[in-house]
Every structure is written in C-alpha cells, then in structure tokens.
C-alpha positions as CSV (number, residue, x, y, z in Angstrom):
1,X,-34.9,7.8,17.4
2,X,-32.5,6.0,19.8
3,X,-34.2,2.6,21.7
4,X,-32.6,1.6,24.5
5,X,-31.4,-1.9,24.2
6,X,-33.1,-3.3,26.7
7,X,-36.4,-2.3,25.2
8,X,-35.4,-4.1,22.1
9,X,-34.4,-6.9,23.5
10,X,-37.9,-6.5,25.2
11,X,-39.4,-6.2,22.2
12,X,-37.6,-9.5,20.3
13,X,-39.1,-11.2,23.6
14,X,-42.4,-10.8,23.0
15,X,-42.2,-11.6,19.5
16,X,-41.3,-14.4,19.7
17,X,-43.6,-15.8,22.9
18,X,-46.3,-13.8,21.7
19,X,-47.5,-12.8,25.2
20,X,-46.0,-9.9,27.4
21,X,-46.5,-12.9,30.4
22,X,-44.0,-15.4,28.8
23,X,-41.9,-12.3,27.4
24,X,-41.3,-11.0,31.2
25,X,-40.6,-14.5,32.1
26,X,-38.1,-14.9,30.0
27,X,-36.4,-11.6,31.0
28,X,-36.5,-12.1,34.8
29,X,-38.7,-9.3,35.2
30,X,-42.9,-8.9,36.2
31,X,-45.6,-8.4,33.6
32,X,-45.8,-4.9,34.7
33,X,-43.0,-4.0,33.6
34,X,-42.7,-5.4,30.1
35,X,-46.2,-4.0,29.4
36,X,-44.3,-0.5,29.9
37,X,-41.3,-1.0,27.6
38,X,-43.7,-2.1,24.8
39,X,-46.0,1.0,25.2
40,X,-42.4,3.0,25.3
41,X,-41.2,1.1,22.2
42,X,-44.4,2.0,20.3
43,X,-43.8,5.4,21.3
44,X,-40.6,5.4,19.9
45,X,-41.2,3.9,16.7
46,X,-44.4,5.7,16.7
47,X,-46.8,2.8,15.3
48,X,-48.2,-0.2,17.0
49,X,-46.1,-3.0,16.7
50,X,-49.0,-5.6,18.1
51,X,-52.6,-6.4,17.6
52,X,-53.9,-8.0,21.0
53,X,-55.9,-10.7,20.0
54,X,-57.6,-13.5,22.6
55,X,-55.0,-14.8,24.7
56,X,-51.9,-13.8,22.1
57,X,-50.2,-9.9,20.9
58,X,-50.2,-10.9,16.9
59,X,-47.5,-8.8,15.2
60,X,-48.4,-6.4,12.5
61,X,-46.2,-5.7,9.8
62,X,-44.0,-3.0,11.0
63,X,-43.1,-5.0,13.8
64,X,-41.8,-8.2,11.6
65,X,-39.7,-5.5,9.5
66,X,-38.0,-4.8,13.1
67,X,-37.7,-7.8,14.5
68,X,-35.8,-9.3,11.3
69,X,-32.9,-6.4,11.8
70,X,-33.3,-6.4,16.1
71,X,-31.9,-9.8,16.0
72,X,-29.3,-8.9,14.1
73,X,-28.4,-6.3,16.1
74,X,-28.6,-8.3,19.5
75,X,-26.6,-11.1,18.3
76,X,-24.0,-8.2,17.3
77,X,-24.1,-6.9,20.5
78,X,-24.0,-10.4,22.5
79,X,-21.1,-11.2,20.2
80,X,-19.3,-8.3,21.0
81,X,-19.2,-8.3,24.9
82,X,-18.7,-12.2,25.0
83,X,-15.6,-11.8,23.3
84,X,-14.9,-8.6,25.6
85,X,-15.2,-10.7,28.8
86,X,-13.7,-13.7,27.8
87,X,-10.6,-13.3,26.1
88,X,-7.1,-12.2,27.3
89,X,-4.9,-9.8,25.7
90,X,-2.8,-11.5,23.4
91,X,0.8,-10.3,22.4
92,X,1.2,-9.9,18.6
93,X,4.3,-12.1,17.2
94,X,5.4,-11.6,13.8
95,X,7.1,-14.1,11.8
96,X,8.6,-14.6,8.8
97,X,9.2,-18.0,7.0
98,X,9.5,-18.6,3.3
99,X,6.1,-20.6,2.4
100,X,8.2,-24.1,1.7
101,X,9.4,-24.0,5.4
102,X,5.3,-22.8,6.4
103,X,4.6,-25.7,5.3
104,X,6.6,-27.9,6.4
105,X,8.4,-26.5,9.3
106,X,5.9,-24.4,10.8
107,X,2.6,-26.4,11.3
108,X,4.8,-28.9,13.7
109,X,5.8,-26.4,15.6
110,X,2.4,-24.3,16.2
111,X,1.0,-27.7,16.9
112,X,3.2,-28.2,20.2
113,X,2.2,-24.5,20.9
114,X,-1.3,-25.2,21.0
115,X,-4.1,-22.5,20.9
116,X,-4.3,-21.4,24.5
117,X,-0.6,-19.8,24.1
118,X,-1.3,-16.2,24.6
119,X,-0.3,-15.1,20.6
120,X,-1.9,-13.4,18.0
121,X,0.4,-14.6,15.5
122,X,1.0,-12.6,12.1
123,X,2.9,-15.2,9.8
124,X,4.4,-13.4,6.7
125,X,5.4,-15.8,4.1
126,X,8.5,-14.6,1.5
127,X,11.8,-14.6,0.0
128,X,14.3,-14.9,2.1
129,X,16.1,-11.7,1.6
130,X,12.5,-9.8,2.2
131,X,12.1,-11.2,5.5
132,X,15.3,-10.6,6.4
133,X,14.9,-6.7,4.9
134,X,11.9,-7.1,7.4
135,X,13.2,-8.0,10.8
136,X,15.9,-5.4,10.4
137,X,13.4,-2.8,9.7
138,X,12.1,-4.2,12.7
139,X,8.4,-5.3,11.0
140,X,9.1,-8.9,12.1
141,X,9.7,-10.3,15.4
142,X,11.7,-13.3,14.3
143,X,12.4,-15.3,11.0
144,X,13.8,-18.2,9.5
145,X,15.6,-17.8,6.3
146,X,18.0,-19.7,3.8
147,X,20.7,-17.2,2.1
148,X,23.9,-17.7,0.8
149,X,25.9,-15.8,3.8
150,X,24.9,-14.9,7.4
151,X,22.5,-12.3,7.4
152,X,22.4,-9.7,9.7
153,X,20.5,-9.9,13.3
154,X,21.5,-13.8,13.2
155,X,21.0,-15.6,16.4
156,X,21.5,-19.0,15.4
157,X,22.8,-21.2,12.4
158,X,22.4,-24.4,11.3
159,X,22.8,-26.2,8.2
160,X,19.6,-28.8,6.4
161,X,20.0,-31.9,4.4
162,X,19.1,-31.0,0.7
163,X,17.1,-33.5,-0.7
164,X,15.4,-34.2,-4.6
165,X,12.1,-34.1,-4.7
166,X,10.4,-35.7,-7.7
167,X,6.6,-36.7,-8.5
168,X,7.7,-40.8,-7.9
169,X,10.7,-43.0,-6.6
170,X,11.7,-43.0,-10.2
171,X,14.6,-40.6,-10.9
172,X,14.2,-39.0,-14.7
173,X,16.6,-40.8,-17.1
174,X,20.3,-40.0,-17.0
175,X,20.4,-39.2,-20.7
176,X,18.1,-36.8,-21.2
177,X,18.3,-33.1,-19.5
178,X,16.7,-32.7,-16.7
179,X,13.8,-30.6,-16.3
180,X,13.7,-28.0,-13.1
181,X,11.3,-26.5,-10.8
182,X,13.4,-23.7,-9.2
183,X,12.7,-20.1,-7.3
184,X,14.7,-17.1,-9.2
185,X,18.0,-16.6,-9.6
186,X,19.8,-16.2,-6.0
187,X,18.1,-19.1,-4.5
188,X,20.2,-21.5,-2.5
189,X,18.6,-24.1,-3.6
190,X,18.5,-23.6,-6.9
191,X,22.3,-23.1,-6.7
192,X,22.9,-26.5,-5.0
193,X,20.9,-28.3,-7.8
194,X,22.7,-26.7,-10.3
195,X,26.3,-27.0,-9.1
196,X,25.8,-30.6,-8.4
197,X,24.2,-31.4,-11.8
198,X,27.2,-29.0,-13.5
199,X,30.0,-31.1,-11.4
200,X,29.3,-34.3,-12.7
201,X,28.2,-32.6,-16.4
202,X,24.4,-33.4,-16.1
203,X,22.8,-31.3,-19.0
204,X,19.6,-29.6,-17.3
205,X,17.3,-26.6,-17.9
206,X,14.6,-24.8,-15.4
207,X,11.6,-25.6,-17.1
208,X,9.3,-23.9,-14.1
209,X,10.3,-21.0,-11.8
210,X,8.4,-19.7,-9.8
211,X,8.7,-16.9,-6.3
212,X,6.1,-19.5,-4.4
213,X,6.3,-23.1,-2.8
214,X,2.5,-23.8,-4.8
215,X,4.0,-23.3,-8.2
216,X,7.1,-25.2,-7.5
217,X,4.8,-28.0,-6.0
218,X,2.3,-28.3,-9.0
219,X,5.2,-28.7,-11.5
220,X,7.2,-31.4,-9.6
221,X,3.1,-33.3,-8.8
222,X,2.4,-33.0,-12.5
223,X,5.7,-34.9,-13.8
224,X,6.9,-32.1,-15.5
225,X,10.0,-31.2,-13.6
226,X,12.0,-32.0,-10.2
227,X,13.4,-29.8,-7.5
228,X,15.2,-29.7,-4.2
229,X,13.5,-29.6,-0.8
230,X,14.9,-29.3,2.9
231,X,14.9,-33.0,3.9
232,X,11.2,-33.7,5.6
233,X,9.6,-30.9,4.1
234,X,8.5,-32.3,0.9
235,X,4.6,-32.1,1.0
236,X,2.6,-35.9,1.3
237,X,2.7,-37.6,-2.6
238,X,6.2,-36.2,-3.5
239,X,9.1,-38.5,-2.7
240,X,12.6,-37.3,-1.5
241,X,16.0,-38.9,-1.6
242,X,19.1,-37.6,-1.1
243,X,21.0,-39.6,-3.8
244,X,18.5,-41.1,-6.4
245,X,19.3,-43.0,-9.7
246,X,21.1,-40.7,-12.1
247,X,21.0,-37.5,-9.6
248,X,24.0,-36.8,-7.1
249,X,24.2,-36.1,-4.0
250,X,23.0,-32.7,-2.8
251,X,25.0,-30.2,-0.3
252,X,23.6,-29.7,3.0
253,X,21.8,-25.7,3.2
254,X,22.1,-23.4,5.7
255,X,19.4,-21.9,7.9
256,X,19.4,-18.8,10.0
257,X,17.6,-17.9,12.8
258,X,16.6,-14.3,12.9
259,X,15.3,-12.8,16.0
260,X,14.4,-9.4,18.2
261,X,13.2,-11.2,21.1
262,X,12.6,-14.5,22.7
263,X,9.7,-16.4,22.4
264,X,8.1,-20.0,23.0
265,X,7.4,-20.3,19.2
266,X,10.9,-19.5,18.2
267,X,12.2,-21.9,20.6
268,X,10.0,-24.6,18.8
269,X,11.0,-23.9,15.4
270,X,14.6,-24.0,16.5
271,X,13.4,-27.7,17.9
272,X,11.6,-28.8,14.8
273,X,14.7,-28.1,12.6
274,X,16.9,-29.7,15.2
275,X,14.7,-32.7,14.3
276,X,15.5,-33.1,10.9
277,X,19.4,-31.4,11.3
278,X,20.1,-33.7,14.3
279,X,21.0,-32.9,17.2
280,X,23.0,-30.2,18.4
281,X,22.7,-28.9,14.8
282,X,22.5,-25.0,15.8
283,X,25.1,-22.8,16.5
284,X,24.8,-19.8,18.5
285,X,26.3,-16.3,16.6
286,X,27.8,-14.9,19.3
287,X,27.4,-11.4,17.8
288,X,24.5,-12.1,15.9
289,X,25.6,-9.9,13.3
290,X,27.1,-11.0,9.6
C-alpha cells in the first residue's frame, strides 16, 4: 500500500471538519473532488474509514488509528520542505578553543556575529596541544590556543594578563600553603602560578586538577582551592586580581591564533582578545610557522 500524500492530507481534512464540504474548502478544491480521494483512500486501506451520519462522516475506529500517525507524518513532511525552501547553504567553520576561553572569549564574539551570518559552526572545545594537533591535520578551520612556544600554522600572537581567581576578594592566608585548582602538567597556566608562588617561596599544593574549565570552576566556587584565569574571563561570582593580599603578581600568557582561512568570526575573536590585551596587542607571524 503506498497513499499518495495528497489523499492523506485529504483524509486528515475531513477528520477533522467532519464533512467532505468543509474538508474541500479547506483544501481549495470542489466537493467532487474530495468525495473521490476518500472513496480512493478507502480503497487503499481497504476498510471504511467513515460512517455517514445526518449532516456529519463520524469516524470509525480504523480511521482514528490513521489519523493519530497521518499527522505525524504531515507535520514531518511540512517540516521538511519548509526548511528546504527557506534556508541558505551555510559554510561549515570549525573551531577550536579550550572551554575557559568558550566561555569567556567566545560568546562575545558569536554575539557581534549574530545568527543571520551564513555559518554552521562546529566549536570543538580542548587542550591546547589537541587543537593545535587538529588544525594541522587540517580538522579545524581556525583555533585559539595557549602553549608554551609558537605552535605551528600561527598567524597571529598576542600575550593575556594572568589574573587569580578565587571564590571572594579575600586572598587565602599567607601562612598557610595554598591550595590549587590547575589543568595537568604542561599547562601554561599552571606554570605561571607555580613559578610565581616558588619565586617568592610560597608553599602550595594542587589540591584539584582537572582537563576541563567546569571542574577547575567548581573547586575555586566551593572555597576549596584558587587558580589562574585570562584577565576577563573569570565566570560571574569568582573575583580576579592581578596582585591580591599574600599572592604575587602573575606573568602575562601568550595566545596564538591558528588559522587555514579567513573568516568574520576569527576576525572577532582576534577583536575580543584585543579587548582585554589592549590595543594593538597582536602580532602578525610573518611565516606563520614556529
């Protein structure tokens, strides 16, 4: 059995107007006409779908069983060729961006792109060194990264103010070892907290690592550690300073810009950092190799 989809849609008509009058109506078409694609419906299915009563077609049995999976079917279908006819082909960016600068990098810049931009973006969130491992292998379009030395396919560098991060505006005591929230070993950040708390002979200890932003995050809100954050990327609740009771100064970070090919979005990241670098903060690698 294979109905025609006009006959369905036919058929959901006059269930739910309950005359073939009302039914064509609806459809644009005569009486005549609808009476026909219910007889060839019934033929189809091979029961009667409607008991004609005074004034009214009251639906038997078989025909609610059909009607409750034709609607689903029509809304499929009307789903399917609206979104056919009304949207544009979209070229697919990648982008990579470890989940600290996601959040608090990225969302400024996607805002000023705006959703009428022509993208379907793919945003891969990860280590540094896997993102960069991805746009050589050429399964990102463009990244931005924090390593300890230029990685390769580097457009442009810039460095970030390094900021502490802690659950309130009051630093941990000075005489007791302080507690960190760090990613794993080979982190730039967690090497800038470290150095600075080993150069002025700070006793400390990584009481939470963790490979994502969300489990740094939740050790830092619940009191139970501090870390480091690109300045203006802390998330709302955490405080940041750059030189808080009892904790140095930290170094500034840098940032790379990885890239295969230009693009509006990358050209608003680049801006967003700018924003908390200052300006004039990146540098162009002329051979964009390391």
């Amino acid at each position: 059995m294979d109905l025609e989809l006009r006959l369905l849609r036919s058929f959901a008509a006059i269930y739910e107007k309950g005359t073939l009058s009302r039914a064509a109506e609806g459809l644009h078409c005569t009486q005549a006409a609808m009476s026909m694609r219910l007889k060839l419906i019934e033929t189809e299915i091979g029961e009667t779908l409607f008991l004609r009563r005074h004034h009214r077609l009251e639906p038997t049995s078989k025909a609610a069983e059909l009607y409750a999976r034709a609607v689903g079917v029509l809304a499929a279908y009307d789903e399917m060729m609206s979104v056919t006819r009304s949207q544009k082909p979209r070229q697919r960016l990648r982008l990579g961006v470890p989940d600290d600068y996601a959040l608090g990098i990225l969302p400024r810049a996607l805002s000023r792109l705006g959703p009428d931009n022509g993208l379907e973006i793919e945003v891969v969130c990860d280590l540094s060194a896997n993102l960069v491992a991805g746009v050589q292998h050429q399964q990102l379009d463009l990244a931005l990264v924090t390593l300890a030395s230029r990685p390769p396919n580097c457009i442009f560098e810039a460095e970030l103010p390094l900021c502490w991060v802690t659950a309130s505006t009051t630093a941990p005591s000075p005489s007791v070892a302080l507690p960190l929230a760090a990613y794993p070993e080979g982190c730039v950040f967690r090497r800038a907290m470290i150095e600075t708390l080993e150069a002025v002979r700070r006793p400390w200890y990584v009481q939470t690592q963790s490979r994502t932003h969300a489990g740094i995050v939740a050790a830092v809100r619940a009191g139970l550690a501090v870390s480091s954050m690109a300045a203006g990327t802390a998330p709302s609740g955490l405080s940041e300073s750059r030189e808080a009771e009892g904790l140095s100064a930290l170094p500034a970070v840098p940032i790379y810009f990885l890239s295969h090919r230009q693009s509006r979005l990358g050209d608003l990241l680049q801006e967003e950092v700018s924003s908390l670098a200052g300006p004039g903060a990146w540098r162009r690698v002329v051979s964009g190799r390391g």
